[in-house]
C-alpha positions, 0 to 999 in steps of 0.5 A, a space after each residue: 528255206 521256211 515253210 509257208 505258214 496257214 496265215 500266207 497261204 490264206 492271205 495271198 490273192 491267188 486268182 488271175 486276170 486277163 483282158 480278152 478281146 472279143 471283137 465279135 461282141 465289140 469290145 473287151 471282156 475280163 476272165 477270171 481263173 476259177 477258185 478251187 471250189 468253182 472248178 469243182 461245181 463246173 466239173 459236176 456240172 458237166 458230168 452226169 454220172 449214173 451209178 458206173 456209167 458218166 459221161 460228159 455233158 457237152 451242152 452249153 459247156 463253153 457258155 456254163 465256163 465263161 458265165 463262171 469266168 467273166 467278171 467286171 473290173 471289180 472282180 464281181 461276176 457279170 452272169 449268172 447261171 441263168 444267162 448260160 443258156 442266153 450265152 450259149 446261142 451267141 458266136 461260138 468264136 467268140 466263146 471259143 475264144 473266151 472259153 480258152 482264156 478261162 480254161 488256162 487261167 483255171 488250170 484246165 489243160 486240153 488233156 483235163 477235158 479230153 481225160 474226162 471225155 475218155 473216162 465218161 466214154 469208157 464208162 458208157 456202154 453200148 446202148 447208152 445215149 449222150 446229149 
């Protein structure tokens, strides 16, 4: 069996799509997995790491995820890092819901963020404060 060559692996188109149904805001919405290097700015996004001490920043964790996720149908993003915060106060259904979505097509397994969560609670110590 060959191995793939720089070329393949460079020219394949890698990312998925999926329509989600997101019947608290009429309509529906296409999610995009996360590139590799979206994935990374969303994991440091969240984390807050000071010296030994990380923890998770849970804040608006779902609304940061699905604005990295949602795109049109050209596969153009339809948010912004400015509309986490507008998208944060909207049906946490309904971004559970997206949120799941992105987080499967992203690669992200339940235990991922729970491995993080642990890690960051690990490293806090007694006295420390979280968001």
């Amino acid at each position: 069996m060959p191995y793939l060559t720089r070329e393949q692996i460079l020219e394949v188109k890698d990312l998925q799509f999926e329509d989600v149904e997101v019947p608290e805001w009429g309509g529906t919405l296409r999610v995009r997995g996360l590139t590799g290097i979206e994935r990374d700015r969303f994991e440091d996004a969240i984390l807050d790491q000071r010296g030994k001490n990380v923890k998770v920043k849970m804040t608006n964790m779902r609304a940061r995820l699905v604005a990295l996720s949602v795109v049109d149908e050209q596969g153009q993003a339809l948010f912004t890092q400015t509309d986490i915060g507008v998208l944060g106060r909207k049906s946490a259904a309904a971004l559970q819901r997206v949120f799941n979505v992105a987080q499967r097509l992203s690669g992200f397994s339940d235990e991922d963020l729970e491995e993080l969560a642990k890690n960051s609670s690990d490293a806090q110590s007694d006295d420390s404060i979280s968001d």
